[in-house]
C-alpha positions in Angstrom: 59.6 96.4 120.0 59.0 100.1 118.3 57.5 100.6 115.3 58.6 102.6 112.6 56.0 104.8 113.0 57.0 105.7 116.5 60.0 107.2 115.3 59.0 109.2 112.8 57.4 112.3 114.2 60.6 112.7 116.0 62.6 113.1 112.4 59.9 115.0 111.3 59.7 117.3 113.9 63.2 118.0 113.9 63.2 122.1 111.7 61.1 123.2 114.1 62.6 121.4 117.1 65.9 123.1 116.0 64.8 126.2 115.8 63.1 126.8 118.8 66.4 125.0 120.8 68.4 127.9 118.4 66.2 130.4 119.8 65.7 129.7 123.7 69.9 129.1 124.2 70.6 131.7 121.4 73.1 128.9 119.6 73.4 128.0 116.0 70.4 126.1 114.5 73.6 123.3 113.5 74.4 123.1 117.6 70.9 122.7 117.9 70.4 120.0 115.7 72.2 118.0 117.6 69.8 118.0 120.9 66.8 117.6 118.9 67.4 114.6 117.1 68.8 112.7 120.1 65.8 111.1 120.5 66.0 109.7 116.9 69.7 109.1 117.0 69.5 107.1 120.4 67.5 104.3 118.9 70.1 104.2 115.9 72.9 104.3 117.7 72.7 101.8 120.7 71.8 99.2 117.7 74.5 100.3 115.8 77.3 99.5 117.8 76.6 95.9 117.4 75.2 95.5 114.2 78.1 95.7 111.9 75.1 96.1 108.7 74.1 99.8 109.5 76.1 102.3 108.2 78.3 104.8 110.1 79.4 108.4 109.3 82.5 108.1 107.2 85.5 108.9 108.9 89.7 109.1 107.2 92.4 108.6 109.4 92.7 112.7 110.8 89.1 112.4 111.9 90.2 109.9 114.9 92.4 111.5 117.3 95.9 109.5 118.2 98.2 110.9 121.3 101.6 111.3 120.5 103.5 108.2 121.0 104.2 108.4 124.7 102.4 111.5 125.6 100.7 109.3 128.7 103.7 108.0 129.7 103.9 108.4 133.6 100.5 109.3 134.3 98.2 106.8 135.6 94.3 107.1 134.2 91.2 105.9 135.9 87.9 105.4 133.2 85.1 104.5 134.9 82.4 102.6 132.6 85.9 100.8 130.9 84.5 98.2 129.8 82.6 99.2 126.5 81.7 102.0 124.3 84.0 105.4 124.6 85.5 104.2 127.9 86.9 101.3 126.9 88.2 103.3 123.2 89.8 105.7 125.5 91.6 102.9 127.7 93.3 101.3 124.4 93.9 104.6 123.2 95.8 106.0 126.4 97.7 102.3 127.0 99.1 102.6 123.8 100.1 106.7 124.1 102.0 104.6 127.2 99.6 105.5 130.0 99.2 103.2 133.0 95.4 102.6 132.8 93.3 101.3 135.4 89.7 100.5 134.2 86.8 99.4 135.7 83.3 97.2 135.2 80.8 96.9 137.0 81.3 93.3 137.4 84.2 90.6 137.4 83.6 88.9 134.4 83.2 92.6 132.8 86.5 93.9 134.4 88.0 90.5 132.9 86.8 90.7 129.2 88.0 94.6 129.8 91.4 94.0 130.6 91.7 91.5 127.8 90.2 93.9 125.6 92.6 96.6 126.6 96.2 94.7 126.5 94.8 93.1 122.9 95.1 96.5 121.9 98.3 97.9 123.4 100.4 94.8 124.3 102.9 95.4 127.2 100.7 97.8 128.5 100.5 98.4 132.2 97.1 97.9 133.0 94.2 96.6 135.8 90.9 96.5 135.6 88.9 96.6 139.0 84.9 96.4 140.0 83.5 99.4 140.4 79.3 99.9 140.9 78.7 103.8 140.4 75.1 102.6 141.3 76.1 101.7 144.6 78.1 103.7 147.6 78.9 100.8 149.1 80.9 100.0 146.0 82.8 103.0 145.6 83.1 103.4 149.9 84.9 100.2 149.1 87.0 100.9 145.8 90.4 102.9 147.2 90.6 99.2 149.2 90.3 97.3 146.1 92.8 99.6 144.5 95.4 99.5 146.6 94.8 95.5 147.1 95.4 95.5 142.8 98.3 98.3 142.8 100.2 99.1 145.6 99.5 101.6 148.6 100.3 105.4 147.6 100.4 104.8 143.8 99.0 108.6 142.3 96.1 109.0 139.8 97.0 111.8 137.5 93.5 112.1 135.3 90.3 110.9 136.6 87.8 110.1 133.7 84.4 110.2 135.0 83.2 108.1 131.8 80.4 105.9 132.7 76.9 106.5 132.5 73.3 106.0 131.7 70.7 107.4 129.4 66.5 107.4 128.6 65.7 105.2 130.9 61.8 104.9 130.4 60.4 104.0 133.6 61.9 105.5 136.9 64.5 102.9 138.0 66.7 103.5 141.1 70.5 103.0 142.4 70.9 100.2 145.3 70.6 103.3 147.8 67.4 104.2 146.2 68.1 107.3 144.3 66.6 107.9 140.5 69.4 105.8 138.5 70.4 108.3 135.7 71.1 111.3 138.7 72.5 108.4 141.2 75.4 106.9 138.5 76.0 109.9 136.0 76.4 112.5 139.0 76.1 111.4 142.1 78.2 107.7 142.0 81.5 110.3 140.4 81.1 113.0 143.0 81.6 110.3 145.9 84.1 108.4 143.9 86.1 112.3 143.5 85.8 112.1 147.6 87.2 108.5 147.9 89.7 108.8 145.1 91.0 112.8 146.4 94.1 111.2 148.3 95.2 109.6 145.0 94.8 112.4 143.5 96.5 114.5 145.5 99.3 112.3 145.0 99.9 113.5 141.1 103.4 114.7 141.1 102.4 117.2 138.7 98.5 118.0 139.1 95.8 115.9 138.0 92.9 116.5 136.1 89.3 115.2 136.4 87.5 114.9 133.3 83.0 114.7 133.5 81.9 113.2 130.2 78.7 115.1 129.9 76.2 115.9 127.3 74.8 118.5 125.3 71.6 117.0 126.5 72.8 119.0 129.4 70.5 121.3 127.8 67.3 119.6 128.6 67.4 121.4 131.8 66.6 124.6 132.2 67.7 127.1 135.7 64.3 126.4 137.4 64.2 123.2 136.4 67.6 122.4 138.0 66.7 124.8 141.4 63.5 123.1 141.9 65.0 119.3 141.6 67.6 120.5 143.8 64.8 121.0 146.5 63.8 117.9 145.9 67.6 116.0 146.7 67.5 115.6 142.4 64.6 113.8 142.6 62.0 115.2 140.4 58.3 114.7 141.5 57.4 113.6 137.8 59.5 111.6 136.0 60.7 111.8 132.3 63.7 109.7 130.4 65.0 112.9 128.9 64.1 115.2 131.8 66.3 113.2 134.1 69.4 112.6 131.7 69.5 116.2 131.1 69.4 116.6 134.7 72.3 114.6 135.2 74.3 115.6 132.9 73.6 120.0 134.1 74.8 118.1 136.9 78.3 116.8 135.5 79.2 120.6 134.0 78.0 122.2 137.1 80.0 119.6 139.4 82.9 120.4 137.1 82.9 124.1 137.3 82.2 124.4 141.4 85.2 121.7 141.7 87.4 124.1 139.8 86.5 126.8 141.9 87.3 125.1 145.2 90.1 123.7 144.2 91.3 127.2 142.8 90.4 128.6 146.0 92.3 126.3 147.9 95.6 126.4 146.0 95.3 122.5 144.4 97.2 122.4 141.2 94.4 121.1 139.2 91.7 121.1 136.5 88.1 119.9 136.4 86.9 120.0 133.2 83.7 118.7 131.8 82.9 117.8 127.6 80.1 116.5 125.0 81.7 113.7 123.2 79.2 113.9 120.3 75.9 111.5 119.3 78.1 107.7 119.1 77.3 104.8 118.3 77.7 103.1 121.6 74.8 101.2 123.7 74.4 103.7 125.5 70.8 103.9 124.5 69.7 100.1 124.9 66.7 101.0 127.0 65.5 103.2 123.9 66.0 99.8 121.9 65.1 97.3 123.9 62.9 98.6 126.7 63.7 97.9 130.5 63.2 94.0 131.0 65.6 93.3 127.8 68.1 96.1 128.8 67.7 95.2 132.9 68.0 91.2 131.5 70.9 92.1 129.5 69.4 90.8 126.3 71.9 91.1 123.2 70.7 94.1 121.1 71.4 92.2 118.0 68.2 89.7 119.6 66.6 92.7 119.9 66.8 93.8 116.1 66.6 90.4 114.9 63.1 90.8 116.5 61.9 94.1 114.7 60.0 94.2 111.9 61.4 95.6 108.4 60.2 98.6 108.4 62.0 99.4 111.7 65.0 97.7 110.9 65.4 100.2 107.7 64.5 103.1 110.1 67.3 102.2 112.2 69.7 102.2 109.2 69.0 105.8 108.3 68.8 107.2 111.9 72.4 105.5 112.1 73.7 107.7 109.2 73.6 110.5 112.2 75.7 109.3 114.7 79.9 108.9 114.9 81.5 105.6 115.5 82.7 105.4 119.0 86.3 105.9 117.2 85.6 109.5 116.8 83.4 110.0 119.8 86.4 109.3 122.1 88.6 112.3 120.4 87.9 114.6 123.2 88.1 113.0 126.5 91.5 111.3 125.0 92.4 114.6 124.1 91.9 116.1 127.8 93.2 113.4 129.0 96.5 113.4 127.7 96.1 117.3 128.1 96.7 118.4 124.8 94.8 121.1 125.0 97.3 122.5 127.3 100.6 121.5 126.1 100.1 118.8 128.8 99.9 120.7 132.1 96.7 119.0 133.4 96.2 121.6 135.8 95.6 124.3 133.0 92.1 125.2 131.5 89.9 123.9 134.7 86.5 124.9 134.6 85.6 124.9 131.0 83.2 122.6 128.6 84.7 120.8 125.7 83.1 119.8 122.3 85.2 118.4 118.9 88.3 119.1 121.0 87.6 122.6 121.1 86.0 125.1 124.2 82.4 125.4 124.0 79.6 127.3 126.1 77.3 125.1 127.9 74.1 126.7 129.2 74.9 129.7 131.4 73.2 128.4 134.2 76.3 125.4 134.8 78.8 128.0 135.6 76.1 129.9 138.1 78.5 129.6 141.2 74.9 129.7 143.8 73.5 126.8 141.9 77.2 125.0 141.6 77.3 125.0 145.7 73.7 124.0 146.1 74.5 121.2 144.2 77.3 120.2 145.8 75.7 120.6 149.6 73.2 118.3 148.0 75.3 115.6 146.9 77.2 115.6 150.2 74.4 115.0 152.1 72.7 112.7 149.7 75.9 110.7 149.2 77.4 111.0 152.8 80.9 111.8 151.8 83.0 115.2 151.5 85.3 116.4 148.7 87.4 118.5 151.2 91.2 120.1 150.1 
């Protein structure tokens, strides 16, 4: 495990962190903060989320946003990454607005404990809960089968919440198709799923909306950055945890805005939108915790804390003070979903970046329409599938 001392320099470091982030992106210090300590608050948070001890930002009743009672009513919702953390908050929370909610897992006995989960939560519910492997195309080739086995043929998908993810992986791991795991699941496993899933899609009687959980680590990356992994099919010749989430979440926003502008181009009553749900306490960040043979082993992280030392245990409890329970980090990508920021037209505001259920500016090179199309020639090829309207 860490030691405490590990930690520190990064909560130390964090003025002047914040300041040069405020300077280079020309954002408040406060927006900066938040990308600076992320090192710090990944170790609190993926601990936090299971150990009930450590405390949590306090939160009232209006901090947690609720759709109105059967605002999802007649759409159908796809969350990816369903089964824990913000996805599976944003499946209970849509079932009981009255969506019909199809989650996935990336395993049975995950899709099972899901689905359990989910109509605990919002009995009567209509909901399934399928395998999906965002780490593998053969997976997602294979999903619109498994759907319609578990739905029906021709059944519509109004919102598509591209939820799951992974973050700070230290070593470079790879997808089963060999691609660098954080780019292969956080961008590349969604854009072929948008290709599989487009006839569903289409289907939306009233426009459908696909929703990229991103990051404001998006702004890890930098333009050059992004061009020259782009020459490199996303693959960066050196290797960094940070380096490559960053690079995969640039890659969400981008994906988000050149979607919009095909689909604007060719007529598709839709939206693409992309969002930062905010620093939650989720386990998102087990590798930072546990380290890759734990994480890989699927080792409980409360085995993992058990194991620390004091000192670290007490550093965990105040870097946990900076995060949001999952509760409130799923306000925003419920909100999109049900489209409230649009008086419920999911087709309106495609294109933009959301933060605290409000329209923020993500770095200007995601919306550079050269780099958006690059990106998407690269994930065709590297993917093998087409996102054609």
């Amino acid at each position: 495990m860490l030691a405490c001392a590990s930690w520190a320099p990064s909560v130390r470091l964090l003025s002047s962190q914040q300041q040069t982030i405020a300077a280079r992106s020309k954002m408040p210090v406060a927006s900066a903060a938040r990308i600076s300590r992320r090192n710090a608050v990944g170790l609190g948070a993926a601990a936090a989320t299971l150990l009930p001890s450590l405390p949590a930002v306090a939160e009232t009743a209006s901090d947690v946003y609720v759709p109105l009672a059967g605002s999802g009513k007649g759409k159908t919702v796809l969350i990816t990454g369903a089964n824990t953390g913000l996805g599976l908050e944003s499946a209970k929370r849509l079932a009981v607005a009255g969506a019909t909610v199809i989650a996935t897992a990336r395993t049975e006995a995950k899709a099972a404990a899901t689905l359990e989960q989910i109509k605990a939560a919002a009995p009567g519910a209509a909901v399934t809960a399928l395998v999906l492997d965002l780490g593998s195309l053969e997976s997602v080739k294979g999903f619109p089968a498994r759907l319609e086995k578990a739905v029906g043929a021709g059944q519509p998908i109004d919102v598509l919440m591209n939820n799951a993810g992974v973050m700070a992986i230290p070593e470079r791991l790879t997808t089963s198709d060999g691609y660098e795991r954080q780019v292969g699941v956080n961008h590349l496993g969604h854009f072929a799923l948008v290709s599989v899933l487009l006839p569903s899609l289409r289907r939306a009687r009233d426009g459908f909306r696909v929703i990229n959980v991103s990051s404001e680590g998006h702004r890890f990356a930098t333009a050059d950055a992004f061009r020259a992994a782009l020459e490199r099919d996303l693959d960066p010749q050196e290797y960094s945890q940070w380096g490559a989430y960053g690079l995969s979440k640039a890659a969400n926003v981008l994906f988000a805005a050149e979607l919009q502008r095909r689909l604007d181009a060719a007529g598709v009553a839709a939206s693409a939108v992309s969002l930062h749900p905010g620093a939650v306490q989720t386990d998102l960040a087990r590798y930072l915790v546990q380290g890759v043979a734990d994480a890989e082993a699927g080792v409980p992280l409360q085995a993992s804390y058990d194991s620390m030392n004091p000192l670290a245990k007490a550093a965990l409890k105040g870097l946990s003070a900076l995060v949001l329970t999952v509760e409130k980090g799923a306000n925003t990508q419920v909100f999109l979903a049900v489209g409230a920021d649009a008086g419920g037209n999911l087709a309106r505001d495609g294109g933009l970046y959301f933060n605290d259920m409000k329209v923020a500016t993500p770095e200007s090179f995601t919306q550079d329409a050269t780099l958006g199309k690059r990106l998407w020639d690269v994930s065709e090829k590297l993917t093998g599938l087409k996102i054609a309207f």
